[in-house]
Backbone as a ProteinNet text record, in pm:
[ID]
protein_1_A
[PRIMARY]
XXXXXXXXXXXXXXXXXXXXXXXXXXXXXXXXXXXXXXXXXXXXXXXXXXXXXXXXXXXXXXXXXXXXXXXXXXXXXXXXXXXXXXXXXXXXXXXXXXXXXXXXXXXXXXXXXXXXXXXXXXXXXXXXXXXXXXXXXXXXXXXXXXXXXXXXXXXXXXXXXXXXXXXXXXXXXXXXXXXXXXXXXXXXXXXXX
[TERTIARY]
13871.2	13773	13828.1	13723.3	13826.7	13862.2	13887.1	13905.9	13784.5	13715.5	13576.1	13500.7	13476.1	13410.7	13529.6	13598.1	13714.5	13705	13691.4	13646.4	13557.8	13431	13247.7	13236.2	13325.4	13255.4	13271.7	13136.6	13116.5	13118.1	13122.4	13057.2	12911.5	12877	12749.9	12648.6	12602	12482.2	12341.9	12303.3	12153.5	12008.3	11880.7	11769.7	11817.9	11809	11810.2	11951	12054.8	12184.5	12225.8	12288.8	12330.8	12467	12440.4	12553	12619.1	12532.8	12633.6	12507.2	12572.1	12453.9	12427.8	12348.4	12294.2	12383.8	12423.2	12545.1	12693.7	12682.5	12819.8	12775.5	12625.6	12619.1	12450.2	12418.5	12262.6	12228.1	12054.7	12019	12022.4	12071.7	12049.8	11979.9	11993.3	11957.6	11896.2	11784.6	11834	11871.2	11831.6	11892.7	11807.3	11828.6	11669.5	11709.4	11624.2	11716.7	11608.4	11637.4	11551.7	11607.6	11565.4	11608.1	11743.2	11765.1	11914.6	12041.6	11989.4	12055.1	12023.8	12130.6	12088.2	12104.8	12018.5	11996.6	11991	12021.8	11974.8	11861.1	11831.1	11666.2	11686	11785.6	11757	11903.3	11906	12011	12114.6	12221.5	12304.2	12432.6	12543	12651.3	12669.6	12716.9	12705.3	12809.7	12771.9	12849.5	12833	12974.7	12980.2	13000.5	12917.9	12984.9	12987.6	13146	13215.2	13208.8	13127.9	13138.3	12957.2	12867.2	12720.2	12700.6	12800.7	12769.4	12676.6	12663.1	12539.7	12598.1	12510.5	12542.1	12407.7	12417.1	12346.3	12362	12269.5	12286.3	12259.1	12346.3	12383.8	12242.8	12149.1	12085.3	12126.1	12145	12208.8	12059.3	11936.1	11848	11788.5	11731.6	11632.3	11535.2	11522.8	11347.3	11228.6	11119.9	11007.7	10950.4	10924.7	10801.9	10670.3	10590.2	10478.4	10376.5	10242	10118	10078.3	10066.7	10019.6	9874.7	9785.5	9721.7	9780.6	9742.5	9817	9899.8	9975.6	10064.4	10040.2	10077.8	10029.5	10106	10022.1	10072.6	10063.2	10178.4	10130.9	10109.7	10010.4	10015.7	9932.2	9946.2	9889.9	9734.5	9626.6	9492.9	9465.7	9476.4	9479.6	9352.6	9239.5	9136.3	9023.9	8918.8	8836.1	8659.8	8639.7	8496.5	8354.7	8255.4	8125.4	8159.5	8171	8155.6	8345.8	8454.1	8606.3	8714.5	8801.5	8931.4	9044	9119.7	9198.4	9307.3	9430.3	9564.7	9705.9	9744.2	9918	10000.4	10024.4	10113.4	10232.2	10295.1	10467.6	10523.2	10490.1	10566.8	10454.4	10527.9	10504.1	10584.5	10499.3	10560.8	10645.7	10692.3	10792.5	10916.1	10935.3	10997.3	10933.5	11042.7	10980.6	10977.9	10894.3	10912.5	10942.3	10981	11004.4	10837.6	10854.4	10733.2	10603.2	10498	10392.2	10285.2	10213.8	10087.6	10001.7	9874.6	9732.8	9649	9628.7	9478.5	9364.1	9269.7	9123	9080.8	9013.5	8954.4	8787.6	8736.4	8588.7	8536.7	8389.6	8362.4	8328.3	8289.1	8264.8	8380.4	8484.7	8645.3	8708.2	8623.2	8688	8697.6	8541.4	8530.5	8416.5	8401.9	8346.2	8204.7	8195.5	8048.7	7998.6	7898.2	7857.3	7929.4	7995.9	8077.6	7907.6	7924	7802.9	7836.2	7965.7	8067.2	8210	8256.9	8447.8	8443.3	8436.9	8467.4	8497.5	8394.6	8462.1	8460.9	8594.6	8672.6	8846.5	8831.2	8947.4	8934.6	9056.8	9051.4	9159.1	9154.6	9290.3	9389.2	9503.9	9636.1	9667	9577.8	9564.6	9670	9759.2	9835.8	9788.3	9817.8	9715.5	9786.9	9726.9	9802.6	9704.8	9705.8	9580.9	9637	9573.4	9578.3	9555.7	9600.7	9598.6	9507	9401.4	9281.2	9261.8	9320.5	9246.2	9354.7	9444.8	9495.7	9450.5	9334.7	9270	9223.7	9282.9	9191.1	9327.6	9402.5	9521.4	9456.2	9364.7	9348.1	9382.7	9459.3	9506.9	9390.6	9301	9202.5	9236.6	9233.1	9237.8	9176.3	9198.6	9113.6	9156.6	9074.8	9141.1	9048.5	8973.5	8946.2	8991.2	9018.2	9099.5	9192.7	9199.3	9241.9	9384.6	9449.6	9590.3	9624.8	9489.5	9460.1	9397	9426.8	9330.3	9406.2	9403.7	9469.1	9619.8	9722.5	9798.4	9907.4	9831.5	9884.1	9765	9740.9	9612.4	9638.5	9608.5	9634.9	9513.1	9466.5	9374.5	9307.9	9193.1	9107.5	9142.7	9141.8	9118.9	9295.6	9382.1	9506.1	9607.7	9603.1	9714.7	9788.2	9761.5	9866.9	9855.5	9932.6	9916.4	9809.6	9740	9631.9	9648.5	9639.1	9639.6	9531.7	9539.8	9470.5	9432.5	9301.4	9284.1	9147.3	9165.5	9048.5	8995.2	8888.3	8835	8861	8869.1	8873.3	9039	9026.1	9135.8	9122.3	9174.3	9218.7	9328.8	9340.3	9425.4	9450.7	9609.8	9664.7	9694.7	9655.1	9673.6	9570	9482.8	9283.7	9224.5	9215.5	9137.3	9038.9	9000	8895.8	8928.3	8811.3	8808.6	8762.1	8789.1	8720.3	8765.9	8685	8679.3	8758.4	8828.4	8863.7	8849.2	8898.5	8913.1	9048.4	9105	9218.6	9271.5	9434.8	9463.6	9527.9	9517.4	9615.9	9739	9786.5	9968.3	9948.7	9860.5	9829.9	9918.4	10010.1	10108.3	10235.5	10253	10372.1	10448.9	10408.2	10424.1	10579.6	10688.5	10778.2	10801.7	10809.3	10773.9	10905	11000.4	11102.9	11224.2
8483.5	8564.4	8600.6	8611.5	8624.3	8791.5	8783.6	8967.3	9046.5	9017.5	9056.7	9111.3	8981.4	8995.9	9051.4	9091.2	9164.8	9357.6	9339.6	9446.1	9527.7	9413.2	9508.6	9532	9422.5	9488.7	9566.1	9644.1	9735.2	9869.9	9802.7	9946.8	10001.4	10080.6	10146.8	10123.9	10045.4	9998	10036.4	10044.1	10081.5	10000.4	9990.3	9895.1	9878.2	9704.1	9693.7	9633.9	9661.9	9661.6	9514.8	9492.8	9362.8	9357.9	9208.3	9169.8	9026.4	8931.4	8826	8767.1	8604.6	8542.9	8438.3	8368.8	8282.1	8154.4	8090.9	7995.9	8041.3	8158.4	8206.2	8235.2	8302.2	8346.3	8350.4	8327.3	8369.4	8447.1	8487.7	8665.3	8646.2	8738.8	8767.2	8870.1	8913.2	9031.3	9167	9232.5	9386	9319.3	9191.8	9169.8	9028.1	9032.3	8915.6	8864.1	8731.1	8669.8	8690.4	8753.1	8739.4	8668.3	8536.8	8526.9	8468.5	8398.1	8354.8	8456.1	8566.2	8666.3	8774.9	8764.1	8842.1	8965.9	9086	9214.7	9249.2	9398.7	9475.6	9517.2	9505.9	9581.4	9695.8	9731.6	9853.2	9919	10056.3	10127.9	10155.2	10076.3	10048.4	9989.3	9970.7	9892.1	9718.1	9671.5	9539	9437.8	9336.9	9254.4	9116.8	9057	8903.7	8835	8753.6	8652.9	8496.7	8498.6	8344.6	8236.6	8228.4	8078.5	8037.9	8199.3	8143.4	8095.1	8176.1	8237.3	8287.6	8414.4	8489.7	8625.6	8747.2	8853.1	8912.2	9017.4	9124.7	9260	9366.4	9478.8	9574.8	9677.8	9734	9833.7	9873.5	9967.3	10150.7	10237.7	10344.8	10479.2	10420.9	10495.1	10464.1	10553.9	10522.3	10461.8	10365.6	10327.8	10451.6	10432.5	10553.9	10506.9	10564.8	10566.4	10644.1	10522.1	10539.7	10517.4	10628.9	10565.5	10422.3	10304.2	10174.1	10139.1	10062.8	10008.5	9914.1	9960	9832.6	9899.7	10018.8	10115.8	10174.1	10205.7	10310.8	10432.4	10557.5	10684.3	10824.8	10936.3	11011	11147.9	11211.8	11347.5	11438.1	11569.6	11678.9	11726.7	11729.8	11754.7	11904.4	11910.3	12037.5	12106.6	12068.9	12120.7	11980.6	12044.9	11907.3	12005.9	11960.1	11981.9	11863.6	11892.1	11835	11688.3	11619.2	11448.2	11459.7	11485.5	11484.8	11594.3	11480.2	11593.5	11579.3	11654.7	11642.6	11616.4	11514	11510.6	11556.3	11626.7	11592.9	11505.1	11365.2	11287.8	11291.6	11292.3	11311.5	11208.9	11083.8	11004.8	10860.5	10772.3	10632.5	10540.4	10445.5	10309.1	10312	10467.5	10484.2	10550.3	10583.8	10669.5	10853.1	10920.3	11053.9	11110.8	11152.6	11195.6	11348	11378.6	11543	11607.6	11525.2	11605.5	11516.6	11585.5	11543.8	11474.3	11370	11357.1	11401.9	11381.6	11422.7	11329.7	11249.9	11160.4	11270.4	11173.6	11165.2	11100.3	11142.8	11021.4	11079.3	10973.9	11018.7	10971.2	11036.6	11009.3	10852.5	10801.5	10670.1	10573.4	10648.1	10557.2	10643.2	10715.4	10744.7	10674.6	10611.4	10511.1	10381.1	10277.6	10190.5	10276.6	10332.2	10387.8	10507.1	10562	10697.2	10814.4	10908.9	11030.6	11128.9	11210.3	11337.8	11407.2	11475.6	11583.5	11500.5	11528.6	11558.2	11627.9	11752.8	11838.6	11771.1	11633.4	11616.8	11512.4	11483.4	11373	11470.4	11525.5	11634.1	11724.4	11822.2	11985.9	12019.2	12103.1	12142.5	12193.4	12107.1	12103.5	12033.8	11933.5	11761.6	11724.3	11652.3	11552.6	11381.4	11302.2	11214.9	11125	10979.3	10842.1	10774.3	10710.6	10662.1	10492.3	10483.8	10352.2	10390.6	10350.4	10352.8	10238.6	10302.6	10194.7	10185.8	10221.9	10277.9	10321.6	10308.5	10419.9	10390.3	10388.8	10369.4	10530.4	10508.1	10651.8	10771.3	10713.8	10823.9	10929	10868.9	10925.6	10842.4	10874.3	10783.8	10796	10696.8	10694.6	10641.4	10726.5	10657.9	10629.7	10560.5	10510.9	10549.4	10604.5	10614.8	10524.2	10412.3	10313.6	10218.9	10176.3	10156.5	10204.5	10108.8	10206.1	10293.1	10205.8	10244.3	10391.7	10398.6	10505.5	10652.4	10770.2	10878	11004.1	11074.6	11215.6	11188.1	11201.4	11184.4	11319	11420	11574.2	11651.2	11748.6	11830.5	11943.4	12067	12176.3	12280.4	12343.3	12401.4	12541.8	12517.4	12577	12777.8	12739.4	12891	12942.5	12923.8	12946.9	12906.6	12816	12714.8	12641.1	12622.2	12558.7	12394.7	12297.9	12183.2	12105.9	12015.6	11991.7	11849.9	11816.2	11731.8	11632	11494	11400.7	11424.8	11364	11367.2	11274.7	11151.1	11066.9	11068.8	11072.9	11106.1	11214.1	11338.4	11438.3	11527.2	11616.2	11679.9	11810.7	11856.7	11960.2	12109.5	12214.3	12333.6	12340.4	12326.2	12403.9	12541.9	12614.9	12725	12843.5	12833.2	12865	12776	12673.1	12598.5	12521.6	12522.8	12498.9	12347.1	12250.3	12113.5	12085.5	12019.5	11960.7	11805.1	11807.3	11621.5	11630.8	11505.6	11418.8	11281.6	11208.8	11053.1	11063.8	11029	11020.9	10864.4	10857.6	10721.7	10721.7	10577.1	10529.5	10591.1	10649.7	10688.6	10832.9	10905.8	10985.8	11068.2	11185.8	11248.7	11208.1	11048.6	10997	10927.7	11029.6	10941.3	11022	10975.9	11028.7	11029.3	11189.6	11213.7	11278.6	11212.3	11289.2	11253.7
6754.3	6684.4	6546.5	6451.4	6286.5	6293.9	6182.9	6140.7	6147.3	6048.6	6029	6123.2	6282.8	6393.1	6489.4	6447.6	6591.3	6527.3	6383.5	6339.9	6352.7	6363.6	6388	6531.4	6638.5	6759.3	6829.3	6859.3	6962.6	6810.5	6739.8	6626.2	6653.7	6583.1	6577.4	6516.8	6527.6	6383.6	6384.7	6278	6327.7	6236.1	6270.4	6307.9	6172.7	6092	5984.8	5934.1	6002.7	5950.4	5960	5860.4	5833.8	5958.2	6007.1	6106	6081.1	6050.7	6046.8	5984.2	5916.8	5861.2	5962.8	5965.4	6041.5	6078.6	5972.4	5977	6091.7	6115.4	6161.4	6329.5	6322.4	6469.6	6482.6	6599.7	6598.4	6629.4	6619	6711.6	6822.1	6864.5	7051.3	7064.5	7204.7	7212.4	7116.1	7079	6983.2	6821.3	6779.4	6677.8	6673.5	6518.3	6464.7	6333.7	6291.2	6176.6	6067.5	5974.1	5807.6	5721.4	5685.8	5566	5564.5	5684.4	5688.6	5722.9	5762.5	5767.5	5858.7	6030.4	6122.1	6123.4	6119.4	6136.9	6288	6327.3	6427.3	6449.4	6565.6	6560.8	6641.5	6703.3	6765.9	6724.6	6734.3	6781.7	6859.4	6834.6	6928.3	6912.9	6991.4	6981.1	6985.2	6862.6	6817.5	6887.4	6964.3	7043	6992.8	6939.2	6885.6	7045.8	7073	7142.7	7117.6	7084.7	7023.8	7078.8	7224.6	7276.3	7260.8	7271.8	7236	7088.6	7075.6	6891.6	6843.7	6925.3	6933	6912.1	6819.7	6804.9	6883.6	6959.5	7011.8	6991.6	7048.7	7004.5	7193.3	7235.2	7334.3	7311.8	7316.6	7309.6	7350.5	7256.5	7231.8	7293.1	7217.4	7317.2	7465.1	7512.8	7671.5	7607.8	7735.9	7719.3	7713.4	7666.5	7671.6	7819.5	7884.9	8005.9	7968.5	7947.1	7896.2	7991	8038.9	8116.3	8049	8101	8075.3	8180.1	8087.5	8167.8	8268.3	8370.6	8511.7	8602.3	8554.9	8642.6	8713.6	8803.4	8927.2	8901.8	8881.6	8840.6	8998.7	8977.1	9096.6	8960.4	9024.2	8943.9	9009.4	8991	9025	8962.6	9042.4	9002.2	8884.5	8783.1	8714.7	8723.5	8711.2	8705.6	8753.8	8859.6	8849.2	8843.3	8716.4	8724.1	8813	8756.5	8801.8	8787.6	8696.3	8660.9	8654.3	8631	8594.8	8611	8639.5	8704.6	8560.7	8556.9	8491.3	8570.7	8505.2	8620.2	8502.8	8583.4	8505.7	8551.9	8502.3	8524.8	8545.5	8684.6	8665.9	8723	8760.5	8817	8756.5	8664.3	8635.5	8693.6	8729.6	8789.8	8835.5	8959	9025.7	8920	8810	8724.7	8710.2	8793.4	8710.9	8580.5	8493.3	8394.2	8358.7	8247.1	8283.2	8189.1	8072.9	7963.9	8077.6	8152	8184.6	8104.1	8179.5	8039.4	8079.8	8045.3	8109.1	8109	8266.5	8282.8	8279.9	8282.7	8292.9	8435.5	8561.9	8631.2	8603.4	8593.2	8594.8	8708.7	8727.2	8877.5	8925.1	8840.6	8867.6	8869.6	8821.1	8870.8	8998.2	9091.5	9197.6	9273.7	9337.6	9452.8	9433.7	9507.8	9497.9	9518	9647.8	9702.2	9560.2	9634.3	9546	9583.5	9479.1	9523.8	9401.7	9523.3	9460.1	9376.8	9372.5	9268.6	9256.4	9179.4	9225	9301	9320.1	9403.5	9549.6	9605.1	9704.9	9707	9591.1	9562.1	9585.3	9497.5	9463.1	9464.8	9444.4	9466.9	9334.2	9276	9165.7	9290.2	9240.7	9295.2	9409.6	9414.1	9494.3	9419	9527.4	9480.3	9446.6	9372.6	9393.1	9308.1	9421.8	9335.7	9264.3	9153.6	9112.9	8995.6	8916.3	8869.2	8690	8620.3	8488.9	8437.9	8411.6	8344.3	8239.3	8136.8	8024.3	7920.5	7830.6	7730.2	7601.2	7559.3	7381.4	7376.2	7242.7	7166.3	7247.5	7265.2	7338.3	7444.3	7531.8	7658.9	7754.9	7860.4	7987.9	8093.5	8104.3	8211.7	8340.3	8467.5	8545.4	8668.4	8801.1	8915.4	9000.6	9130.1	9202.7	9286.5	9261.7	9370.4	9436	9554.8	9677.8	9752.6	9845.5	9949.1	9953.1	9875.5	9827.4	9752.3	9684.6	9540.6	9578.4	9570.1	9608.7	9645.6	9712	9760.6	9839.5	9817.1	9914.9	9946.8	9939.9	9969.1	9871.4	10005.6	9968.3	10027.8	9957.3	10038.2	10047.2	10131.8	10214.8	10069.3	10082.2	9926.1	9997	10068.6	10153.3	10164.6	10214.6	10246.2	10201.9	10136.6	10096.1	10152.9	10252.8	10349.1	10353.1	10369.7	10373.3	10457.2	10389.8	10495.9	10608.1	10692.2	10777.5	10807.8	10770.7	10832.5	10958	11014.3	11161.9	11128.6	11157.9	11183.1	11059.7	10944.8	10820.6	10753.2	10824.5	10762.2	10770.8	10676.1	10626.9	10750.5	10778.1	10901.1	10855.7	10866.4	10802.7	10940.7	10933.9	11094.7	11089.6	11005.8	10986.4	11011.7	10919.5	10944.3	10987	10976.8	11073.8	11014.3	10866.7	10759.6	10751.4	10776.8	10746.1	10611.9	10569.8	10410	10404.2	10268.3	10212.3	10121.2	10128.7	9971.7	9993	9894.8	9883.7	9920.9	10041.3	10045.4	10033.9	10040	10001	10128.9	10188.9	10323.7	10317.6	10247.3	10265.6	10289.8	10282.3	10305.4	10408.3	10279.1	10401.5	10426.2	10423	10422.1	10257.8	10147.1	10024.2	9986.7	9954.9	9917.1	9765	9681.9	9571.1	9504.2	9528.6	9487.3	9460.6
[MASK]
+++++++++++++++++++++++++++++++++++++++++++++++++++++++++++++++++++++++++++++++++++++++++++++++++++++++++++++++++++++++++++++++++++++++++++++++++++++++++++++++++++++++++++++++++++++++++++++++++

């Protein structure tokens, strides 16, 4: 390895920074060629390797976890009016996040059939898995249609207590009060933590 490249590696460089010219090494990884001349594209620690002859870059930040269309999201029901619920997003594509986002489901992305209200779709402070349909205009829309998608911890409007599957309906072992949601097959058994 020369001086030069026993010198830069594993330095600190950042998006933009000149690393080697093209003749000497190519882009790899985090790192891209302009002009005959390979730069960094990300933030991070710079690695020559002399048998590809390739320079890369170690990435110094986290990835973002972002709601995407296509992801399966879990979040807490914040408020659900007449036609929409609001959700706080805390768990993407199996990553928890700490800053929450906020979906949208509207009623016609609850279920295939006809739902009459939200109300008995959801309840505020439904737990609930759903589907990311939608992020234009920076609102995260989402679905909760199929079977996979829908309530999977619900707690009793009257008492609070956790509610229990039993055949279709939701059950309070506590008061005794039955109610509806769209629940999802995992219903009860979803581990959130």
């Amino acid at each position: 390895m020369s001086r030069t490249v026993n010198e830069r590696q594993n330095k600190f460089v950042f998006p933009g920074e000149e690393l080697a010219v093209i003749e000497e090494f190519q882009d790899g990884p985090g790192s891209y060629e302009e002009e005959g001349i390979v730069r960094s594209a990300e933030l991070g620690r710079v690695h020559f390797d002399v048998e590809t002859r390739e320079v890369g870059i170690t990435k110094s930040t986290r990835e973002l976890i972002l709601p995407r269309e296509g992801l399966d999201v879990y979040g807490e029901v914040g408020s659900a009016q007449r036609r929409t619920a609001m959700v706080d997003i805390f768990i993407i594509d199996g990553a928890q996040i700490h800053t929450p986002y906020t979906g949208v489901i509207h009623i016609s992305s609850v279920s295939e059939g006809y739902v009459k209200t939200m109300g008995l779709a959801v309840r505020s402070g439904d737990i609930i898995r759903a589907h990311v349909i939608n992020t234009k205009n920076r609102v995260v829309q989402l679905s909760m249609e199929g079977a996979e998608y829908g309530v999977v911890y619900a707690f009793c409007s009257q008492c609070g207590e956790t509610l229990e599957l039993q055949k279709t309906r939701l059950h309070c072992p506590r008061c005794g009060r039955v109610e509806r949601r769209k629940v999802a097959k995992s219903y009860g058994a979803e581990e959130l933590a």
